[in-house]
C-alpha positions in Angstrom: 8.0 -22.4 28.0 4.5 -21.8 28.0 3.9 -19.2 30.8 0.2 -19.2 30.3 -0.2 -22.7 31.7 1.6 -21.8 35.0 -0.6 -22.7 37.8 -2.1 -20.1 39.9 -3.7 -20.7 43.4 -7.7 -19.2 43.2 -7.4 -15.5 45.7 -3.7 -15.4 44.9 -2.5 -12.2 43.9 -1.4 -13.5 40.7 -5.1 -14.9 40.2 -6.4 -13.8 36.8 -9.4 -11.6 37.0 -12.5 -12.9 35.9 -12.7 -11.0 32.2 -16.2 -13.0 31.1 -18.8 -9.8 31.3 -22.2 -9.8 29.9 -24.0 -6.4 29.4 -27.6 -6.0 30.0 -29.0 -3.4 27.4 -29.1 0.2 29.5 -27.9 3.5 28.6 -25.4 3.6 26.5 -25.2 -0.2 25.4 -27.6 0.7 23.3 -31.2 -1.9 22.9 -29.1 -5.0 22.6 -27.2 -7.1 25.2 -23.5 -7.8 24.4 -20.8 -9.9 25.7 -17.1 -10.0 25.9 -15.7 -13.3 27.4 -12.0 -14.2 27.4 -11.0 -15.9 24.7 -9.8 -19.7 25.1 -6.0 -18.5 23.4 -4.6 -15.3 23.5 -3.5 -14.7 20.0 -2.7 -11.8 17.5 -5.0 -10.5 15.4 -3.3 -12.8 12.8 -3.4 -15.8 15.4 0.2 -15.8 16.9 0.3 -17.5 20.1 0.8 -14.6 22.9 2.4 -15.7 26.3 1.3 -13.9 29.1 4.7 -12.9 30.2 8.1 -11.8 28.5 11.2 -11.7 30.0 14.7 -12.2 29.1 14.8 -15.8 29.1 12.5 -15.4 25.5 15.8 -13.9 23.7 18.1 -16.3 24.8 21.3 -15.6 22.4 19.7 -11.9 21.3 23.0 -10.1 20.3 22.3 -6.0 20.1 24.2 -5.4 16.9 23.3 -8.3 15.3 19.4 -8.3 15.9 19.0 -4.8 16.6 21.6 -2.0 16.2 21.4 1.5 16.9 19.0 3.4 14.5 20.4 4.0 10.7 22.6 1.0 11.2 22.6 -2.4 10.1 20.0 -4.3 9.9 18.2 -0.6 10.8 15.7 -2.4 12.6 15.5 0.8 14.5 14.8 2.8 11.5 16.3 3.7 8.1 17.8 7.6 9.5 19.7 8.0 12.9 17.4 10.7 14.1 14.2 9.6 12.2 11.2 12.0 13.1 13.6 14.4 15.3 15.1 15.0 11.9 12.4 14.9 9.5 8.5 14.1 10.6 6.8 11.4 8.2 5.4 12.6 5.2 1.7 13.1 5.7 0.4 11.7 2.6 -3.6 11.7 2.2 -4.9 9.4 -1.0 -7.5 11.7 -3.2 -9.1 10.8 -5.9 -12.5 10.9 -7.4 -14.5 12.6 -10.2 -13.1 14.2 -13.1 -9.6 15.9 -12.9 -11.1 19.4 -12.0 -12.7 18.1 -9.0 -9.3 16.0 -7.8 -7.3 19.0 -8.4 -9.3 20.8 -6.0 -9.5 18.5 -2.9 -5.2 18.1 -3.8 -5.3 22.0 -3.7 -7.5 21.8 -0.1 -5.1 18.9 1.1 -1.8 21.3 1.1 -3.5 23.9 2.3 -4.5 22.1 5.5 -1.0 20.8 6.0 -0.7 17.6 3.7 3.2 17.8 3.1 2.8 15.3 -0.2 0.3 13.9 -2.7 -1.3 10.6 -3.2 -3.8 10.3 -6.0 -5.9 7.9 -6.7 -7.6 6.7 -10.5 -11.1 5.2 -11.3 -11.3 1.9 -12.3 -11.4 2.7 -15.9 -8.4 4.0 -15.8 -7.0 1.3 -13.5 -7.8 -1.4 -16.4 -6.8 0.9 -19.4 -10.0 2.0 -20.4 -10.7 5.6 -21.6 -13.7 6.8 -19.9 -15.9 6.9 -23.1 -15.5 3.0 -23.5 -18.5 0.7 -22.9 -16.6 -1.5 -20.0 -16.5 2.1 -18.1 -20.1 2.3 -17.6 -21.1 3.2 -14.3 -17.5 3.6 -12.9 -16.1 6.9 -14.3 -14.9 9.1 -11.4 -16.6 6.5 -8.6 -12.9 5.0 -6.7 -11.0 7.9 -8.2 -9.8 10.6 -10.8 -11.0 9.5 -14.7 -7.6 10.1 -16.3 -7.4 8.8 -20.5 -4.9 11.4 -22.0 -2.5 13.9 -21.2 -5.1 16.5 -21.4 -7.1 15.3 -18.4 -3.1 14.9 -16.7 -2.6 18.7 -17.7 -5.9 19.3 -15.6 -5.1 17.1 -12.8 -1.8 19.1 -11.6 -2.6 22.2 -12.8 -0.7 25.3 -10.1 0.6 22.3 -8.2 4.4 22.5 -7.3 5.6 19.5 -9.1 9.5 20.4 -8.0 8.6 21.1 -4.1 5.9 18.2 -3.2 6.9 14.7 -3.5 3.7 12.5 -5.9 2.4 9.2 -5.0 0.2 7.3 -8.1 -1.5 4.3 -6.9 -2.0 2.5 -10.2 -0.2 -0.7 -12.0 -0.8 -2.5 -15.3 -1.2 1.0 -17.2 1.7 2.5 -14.7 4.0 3.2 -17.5 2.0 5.5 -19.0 0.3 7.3 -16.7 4.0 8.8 -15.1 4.7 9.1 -18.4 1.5 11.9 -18.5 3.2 12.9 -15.1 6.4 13.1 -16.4 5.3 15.0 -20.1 3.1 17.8 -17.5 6.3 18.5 -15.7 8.3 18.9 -18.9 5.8 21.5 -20.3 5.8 23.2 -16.7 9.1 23.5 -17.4 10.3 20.9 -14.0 13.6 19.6 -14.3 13.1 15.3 -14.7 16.2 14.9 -12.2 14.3 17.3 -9.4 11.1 15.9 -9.1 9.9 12.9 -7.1 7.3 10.7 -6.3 6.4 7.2 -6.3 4.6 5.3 -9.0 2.7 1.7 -7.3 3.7 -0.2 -10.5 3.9 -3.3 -8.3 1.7 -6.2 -11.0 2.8 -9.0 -9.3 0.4 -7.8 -5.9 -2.2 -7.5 -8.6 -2.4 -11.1 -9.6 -1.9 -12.2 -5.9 -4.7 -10.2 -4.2 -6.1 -7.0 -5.7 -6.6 -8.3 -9.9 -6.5 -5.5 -11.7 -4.2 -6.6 -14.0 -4.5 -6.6 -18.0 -1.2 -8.6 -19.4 -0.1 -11.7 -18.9 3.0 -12.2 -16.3 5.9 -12.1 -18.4 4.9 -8.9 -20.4 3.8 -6.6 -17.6 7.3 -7.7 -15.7 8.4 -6.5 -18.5 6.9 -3.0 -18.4 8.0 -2.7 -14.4 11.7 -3.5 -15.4 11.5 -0.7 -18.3 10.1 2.3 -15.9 12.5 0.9 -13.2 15.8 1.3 -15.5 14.3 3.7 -17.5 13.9 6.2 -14.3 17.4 4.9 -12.8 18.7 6.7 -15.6 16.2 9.9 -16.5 14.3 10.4 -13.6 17.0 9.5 -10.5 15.1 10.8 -7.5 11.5 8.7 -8.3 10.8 5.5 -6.7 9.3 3.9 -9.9 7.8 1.0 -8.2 5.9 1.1 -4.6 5.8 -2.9 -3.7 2.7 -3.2 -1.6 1.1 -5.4 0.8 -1.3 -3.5 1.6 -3.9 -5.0 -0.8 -2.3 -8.3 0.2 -3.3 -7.5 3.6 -6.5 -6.0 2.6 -7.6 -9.5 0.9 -7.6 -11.3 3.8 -3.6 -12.3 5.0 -1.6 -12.5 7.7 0.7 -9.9 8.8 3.5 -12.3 8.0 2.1 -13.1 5.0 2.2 -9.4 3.7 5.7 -8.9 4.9 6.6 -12.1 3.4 5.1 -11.8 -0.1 6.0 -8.5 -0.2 9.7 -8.9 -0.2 9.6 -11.9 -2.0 7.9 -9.6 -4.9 10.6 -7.2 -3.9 13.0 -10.2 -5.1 11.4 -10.6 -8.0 11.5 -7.3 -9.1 15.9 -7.1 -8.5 15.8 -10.8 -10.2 14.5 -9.2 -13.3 16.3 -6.0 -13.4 19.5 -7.1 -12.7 18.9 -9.8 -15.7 18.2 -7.0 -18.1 21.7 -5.6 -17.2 21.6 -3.3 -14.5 23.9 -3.7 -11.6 21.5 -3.5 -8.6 23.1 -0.3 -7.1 21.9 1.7 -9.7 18.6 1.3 -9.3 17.8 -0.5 -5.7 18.5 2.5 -3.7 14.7 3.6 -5.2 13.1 0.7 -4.7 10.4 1.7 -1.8 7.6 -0.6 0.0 4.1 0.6 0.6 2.4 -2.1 3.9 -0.1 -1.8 6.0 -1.5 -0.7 9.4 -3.8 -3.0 10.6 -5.6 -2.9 14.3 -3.0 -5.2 16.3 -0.7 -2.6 17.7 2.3 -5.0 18.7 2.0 -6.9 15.6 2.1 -4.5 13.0 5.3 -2.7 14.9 7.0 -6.1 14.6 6.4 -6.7 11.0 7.7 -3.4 10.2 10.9 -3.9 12.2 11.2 -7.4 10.7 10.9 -5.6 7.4 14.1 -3.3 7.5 15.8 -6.4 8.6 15.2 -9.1 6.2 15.6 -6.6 3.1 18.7 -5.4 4.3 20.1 -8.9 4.9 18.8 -9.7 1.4 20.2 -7.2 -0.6 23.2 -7.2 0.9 24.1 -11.0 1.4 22.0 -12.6 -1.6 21.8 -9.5 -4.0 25.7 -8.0 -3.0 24.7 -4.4 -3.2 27.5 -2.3 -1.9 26.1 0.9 -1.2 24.1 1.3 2.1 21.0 3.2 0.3 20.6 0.0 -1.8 20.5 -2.0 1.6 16.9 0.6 3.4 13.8 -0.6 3.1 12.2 2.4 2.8 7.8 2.1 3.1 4.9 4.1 2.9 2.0 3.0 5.6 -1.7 3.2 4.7 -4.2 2.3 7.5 -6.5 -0.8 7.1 -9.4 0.3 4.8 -10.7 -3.1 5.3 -11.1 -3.2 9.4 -13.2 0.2 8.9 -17.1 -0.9 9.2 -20.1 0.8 8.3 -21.6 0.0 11.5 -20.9 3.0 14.1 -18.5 4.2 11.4 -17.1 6.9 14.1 -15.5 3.9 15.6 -13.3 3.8 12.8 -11.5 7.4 13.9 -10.1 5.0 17.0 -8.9 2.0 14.5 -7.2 5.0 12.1 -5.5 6.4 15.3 -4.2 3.2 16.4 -3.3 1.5 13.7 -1.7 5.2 12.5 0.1 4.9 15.8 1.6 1.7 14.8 2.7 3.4 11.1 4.9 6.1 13.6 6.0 3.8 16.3 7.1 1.2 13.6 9.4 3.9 11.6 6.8 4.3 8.2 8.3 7.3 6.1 5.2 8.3 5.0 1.7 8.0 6.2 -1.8 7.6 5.0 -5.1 7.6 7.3 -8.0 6.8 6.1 -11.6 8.6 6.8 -14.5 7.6 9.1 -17.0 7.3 6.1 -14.9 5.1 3.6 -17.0 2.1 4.3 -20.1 4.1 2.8 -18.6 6.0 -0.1 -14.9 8.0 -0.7 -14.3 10.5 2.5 -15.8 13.6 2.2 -14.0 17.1 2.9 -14.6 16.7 6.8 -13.7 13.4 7.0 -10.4 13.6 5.3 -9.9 16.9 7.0 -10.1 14.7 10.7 -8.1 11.7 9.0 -5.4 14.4 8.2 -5.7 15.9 11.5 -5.1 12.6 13.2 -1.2 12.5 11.7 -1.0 15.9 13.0 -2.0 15.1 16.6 0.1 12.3 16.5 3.0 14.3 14.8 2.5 17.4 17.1 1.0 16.7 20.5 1.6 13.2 21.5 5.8 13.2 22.1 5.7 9.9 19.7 8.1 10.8 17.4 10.4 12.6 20.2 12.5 9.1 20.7 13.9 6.9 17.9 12.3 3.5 18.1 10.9 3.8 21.6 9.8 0.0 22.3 12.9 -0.8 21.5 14.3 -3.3 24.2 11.1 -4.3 25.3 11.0 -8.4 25.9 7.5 -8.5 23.9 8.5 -6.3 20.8 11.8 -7.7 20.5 10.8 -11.5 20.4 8.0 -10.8 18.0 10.2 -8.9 16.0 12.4 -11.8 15.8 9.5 -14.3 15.7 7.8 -12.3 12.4 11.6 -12.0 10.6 11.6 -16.1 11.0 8.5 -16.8 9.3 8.8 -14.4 6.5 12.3 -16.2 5.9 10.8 -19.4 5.6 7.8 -18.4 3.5 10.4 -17.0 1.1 11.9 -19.9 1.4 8.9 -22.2 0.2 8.5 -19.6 -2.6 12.2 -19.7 -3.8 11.7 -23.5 -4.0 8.9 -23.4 -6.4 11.1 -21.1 -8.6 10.5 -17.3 -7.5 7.3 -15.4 -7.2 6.4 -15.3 -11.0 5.9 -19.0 -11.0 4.9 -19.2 -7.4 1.8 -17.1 -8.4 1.3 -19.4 -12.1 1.0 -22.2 -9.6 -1.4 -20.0 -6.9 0.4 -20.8 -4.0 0.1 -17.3 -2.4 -3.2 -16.9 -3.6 -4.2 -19.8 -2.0 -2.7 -18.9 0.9 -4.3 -15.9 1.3 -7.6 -17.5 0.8 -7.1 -19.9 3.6 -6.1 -17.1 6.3 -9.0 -15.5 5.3 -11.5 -18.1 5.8 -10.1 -18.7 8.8 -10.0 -15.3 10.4 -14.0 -15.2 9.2 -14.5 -18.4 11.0 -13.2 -16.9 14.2 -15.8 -13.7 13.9 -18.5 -16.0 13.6 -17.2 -17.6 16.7 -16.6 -14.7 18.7 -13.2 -15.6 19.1 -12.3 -12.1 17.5 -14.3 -9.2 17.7 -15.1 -6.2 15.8 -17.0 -3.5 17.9 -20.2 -3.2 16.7 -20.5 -5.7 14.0 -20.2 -9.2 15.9 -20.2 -7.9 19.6 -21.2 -4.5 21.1 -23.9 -3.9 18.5 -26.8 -1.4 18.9 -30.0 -0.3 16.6 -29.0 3.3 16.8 -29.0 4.4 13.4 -26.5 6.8 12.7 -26.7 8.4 9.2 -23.4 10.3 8.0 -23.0 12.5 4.9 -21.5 10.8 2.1 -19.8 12.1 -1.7 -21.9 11.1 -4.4 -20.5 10.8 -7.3 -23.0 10.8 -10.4 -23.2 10.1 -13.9 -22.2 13.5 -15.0 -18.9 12.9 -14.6 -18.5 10.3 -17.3 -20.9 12.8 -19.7 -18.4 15.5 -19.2 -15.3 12.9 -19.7 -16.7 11.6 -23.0 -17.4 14.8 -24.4 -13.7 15.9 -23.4 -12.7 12.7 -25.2 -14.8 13.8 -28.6 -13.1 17.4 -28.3 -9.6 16.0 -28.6 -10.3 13.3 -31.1 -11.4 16.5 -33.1 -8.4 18.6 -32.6 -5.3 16.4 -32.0 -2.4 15.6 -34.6 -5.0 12.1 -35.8 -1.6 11.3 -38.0 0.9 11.7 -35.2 -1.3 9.8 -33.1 -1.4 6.9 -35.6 2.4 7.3 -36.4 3.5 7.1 -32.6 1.0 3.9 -31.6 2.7 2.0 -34.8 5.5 2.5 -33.5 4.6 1.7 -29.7 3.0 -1.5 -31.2 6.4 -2.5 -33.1 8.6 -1.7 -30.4 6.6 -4.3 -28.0 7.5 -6.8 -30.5 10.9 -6.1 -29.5 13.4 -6.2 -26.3 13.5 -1.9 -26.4 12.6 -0.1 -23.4 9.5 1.0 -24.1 9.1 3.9 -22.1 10.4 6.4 -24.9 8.0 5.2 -27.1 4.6 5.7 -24.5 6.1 9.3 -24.2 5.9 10.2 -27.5 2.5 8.3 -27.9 1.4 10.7 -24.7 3.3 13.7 -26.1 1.2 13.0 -29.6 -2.2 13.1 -26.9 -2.8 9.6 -27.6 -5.3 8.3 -25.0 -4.5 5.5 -22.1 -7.3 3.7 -23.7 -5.1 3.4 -27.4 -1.8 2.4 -26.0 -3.1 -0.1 -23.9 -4.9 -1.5 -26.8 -2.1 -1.4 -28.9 0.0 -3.4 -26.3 -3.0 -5.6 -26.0 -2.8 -6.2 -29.7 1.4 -7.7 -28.8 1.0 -9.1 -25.2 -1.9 -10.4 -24.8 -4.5 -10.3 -22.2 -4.3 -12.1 -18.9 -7.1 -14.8 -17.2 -6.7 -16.2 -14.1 -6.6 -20.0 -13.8 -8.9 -21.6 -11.3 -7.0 -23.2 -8.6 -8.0 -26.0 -6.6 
């Protein structure tokens, strides 16, 4: 039933108020007029129809232990744990990054000490596309979007008097994942850590990379092969890592829907058992570490549904389609970043409200760990007092605002339940179309997400041109004040300093060992090994990021996207 169609006599009580407002410049509209008139549809931000009015005629045949259960039960659409935040608040995890390792180290050192309860690093693009800093495709980006990281030595620097067996470690990086936990994994076994008592999370999700963010270097085949070696490889050595974070956050952040994140995340999610369990691994042996990373855009409602939805299609999945027996294997278990890409450069202090909403959402939608970005992020990476406020903003949340007093508090509510259920039925049927084109491999060969993305996004840019969604002060509420805000700089000293590093250890390293244990990384790709024992004597040897990935490049290849039509 449509609701909003009802017909309402004009001076009824029920009569809509007149929401079309036009602002005459004054104080505090700043020097140019603005409107906001009511949009023709009510919609989310994603374009979901919105009725006026729910009530329990929209969840006709809802049954409570079917669709929603009481928290850390089946399908845990309440939540993964029983108590959730009374037990345990989210993990306030800040993403740092930038410069060389000295200067990363220090803002990780700054982060603890201000109440950051886990780490989250970000690496330059270099180092993202297995470069060593001193190559000529590194020009101009050493340090800019994150820590320059091309051997063990720089690793050594980076987590230097950080307590690798009492803070949990978050690496955002991919196609050259394997070996930089390796690096992590060979600092903590000269620190003397214990491999079964440290944690983290490496991203090491490639198949996002070739649907949204493309910072890939191998072709499909061989870089799912890489994820299934860390994946079995830490099942077995390194049981309390989650060696693969699958994201849809740079799924959201190129321009989809919030079903098509959830959607094309778990199907990646799939993927990733699909192959695993084909190279011979009974899925309860590794999918209780399997974690998610989505997330937190500016509709409030919306991204509390898709999170909901989320616990409940992966549990059904690996439960029903996968037939894990143990309940750990069944939790989808996510880390939440807020939407770098809704943050503007216009009246960037308007982005501390997005961060605290869409942070909100992150809480009030069960996240497990939590990342809010700073004011100035659309100008440059945050400085010290803007990730100081973005931290502080979990803290409010955490501390002051009774949010995480009550498991699941919208819980019941006719709106939240029906678009719960609404979301968890179109990310079935997108996974659906995908399993019918063969799985998310050759779904992506053939560019169907990809081009699915592209459309959502064209559209959602069609409707700011229209007015039909607005983004205070870019399209609508716009003003000439000129507000300038400090800004990190990051300069070309950086790279100076990282090359002559480089030249240093070309100098003084084992050049022999170097050579022996690439050889043998380069003839172990031409076989079905795990290759993960290999990379850590190659990193153990201090052979750089830059020389294993060119000795893989030498076996697997390298990867260009096909134009699709």
């Amino acid at each position: 039933m449509n609701k909003e169609n009802t017909a309402v006599m004009p001076g009824s009580v029920e009569a809509p108020e007149d929401r079309s407002v036009t602002r005459k410049p004054g104080p505090g509209n700043g020097h140019a007029a603005v409107s906001a008139a009511a949009p023709a549809e009510f919609t989310t931000l994603s374009g979901v129809p919105i009725e006026r009015l729910y009530t329990a005629a929209d969840l006709a045949g809802f049954d409570y232990q079917r669709d929603l259960a009481d928290p850390g039960e089946y399908p845990y659409t309440r939540g993964i744990h029983r108590t959730m935040y009374r037990g345990k608040l989210w993990t306030m995890r800040q993403f740092s990054g930038f410069g060389s390792p000295e200067d990363t180290n220090a803002r990780l050192r700054y982060l603890l000490k201000q109440g950051q309860t886990g780490l989250s690093i970000a690496f330059d693009l270099p180092t993202l596309m297995g470069y060593d800093s001193d190559h000529l495709l590194a020009e101009g980006e050493v340090g800019k979007c994150g820590v320059a990281i091309s051997s063990l030595a720089d690793m050594e620097v980076l987590l230097r008097g950080l307590p690798l067996e009492k803070v949990t470690t978050s690496m955002t990086i991919n196609s050259p994942a394997a070996i930089i936990w390796a690096m992590y994994l060979v600092v903590a076994e000269k620190n003397g850590a214990d491999w079964k008592k440290i944690s983290g999370t490496t991203q090491n999700d490639i198949l996002k990379e070739y649907i949204a963010q493309k910072e890939y270097i191998f072709p499909p085949e061989p870089s799912m092969r890489l994820v299934v070696d860390t994946i079995t490889f830490g099942a077995r050595e390194v049981p309390r890592w989650n060696p693969i974070s699958i994201s849809g956050y740079h799924i959201r952040e190129a321009g989809s829907t919030a079903v098509q994140e959830l959607a094309f995340t778990l199907r990646d999610g799939m993927e990733y058992v699909e192959w695993v369990k084909r190279a011979g691994m009974d899925v309860d042996e590794f999918a209780p570490r399997l974690s998610f990373f989505f997330n937190a855009h500016n509709d409030l409602f919306e991204e509390i549904a898709k999170y909901r939805a989320a616990r409940k299609v992966w549990a059904r999945v690996m439960r029903e389609r996968y037939g894990a027996k143990n309940p750990r294997s069944w939790l989808c278990r996510f880390h939440t970043q807020t939407a770098g890409c809704s943050l503007t450069a216009q009246q960037p202090y308007n982005n501390v409200i997005r961060t605290t909403i869409q942070a909100l959402a992150g809480v009030l939608g069960g996240t497990q760990s939590l990342h809010t970005n700073s004011l100035d992020e659309a100008w440059a990476l945050p400085t010290e007092s803007a990730v100081t406020l973005a931290l502080r903003t979990q803290q409010v949340i955490a501390h002051e605002s009774g949010v995480p007093n009550a498991v699941d508090p919208l819980a019941g509510s006719y709106f939240v339940e029906k678009l719960t259920l609404d979301t968890e039925r179109a990310c079935w049927d997108y996974i659906e179309r995908i399993d019918a084109l063969g799985g998310m491999v050759a779904a992506v060969e053939k560019g169907f997400p990809q081009r699915e993305i592209h459309d959502a996004a064209y559209v959602y840019q069609q409707q700011l041109e229209r007015k039909e969604k607005i983004i205070v002060g870019v399209n609508d509420f716009v003003t000439d004040e000129k507000r300038p805000i400090e800004i990190l700089v990051i300069d070309d000293t950086v790279a100076h300093r990282q090359s002559d590093k480089l030249a240093e250890l070309r100098k003084t390293r084992d050049c022999a060992r170097v050579q022996s244990t690439l050889e043998a990384l380069g003839s172990a790709a031409g076989t079905d090994a795990n290759l993960m024992p290999y990379i850590l004597e190659c990193v153990r040897a201090y052979a750089t990021l830059g020389e294993m990935c060119d000795r893989l490049r030498g076996v697997f290849g390298t990867y260009e996207e096909p134009a699709f039509g």
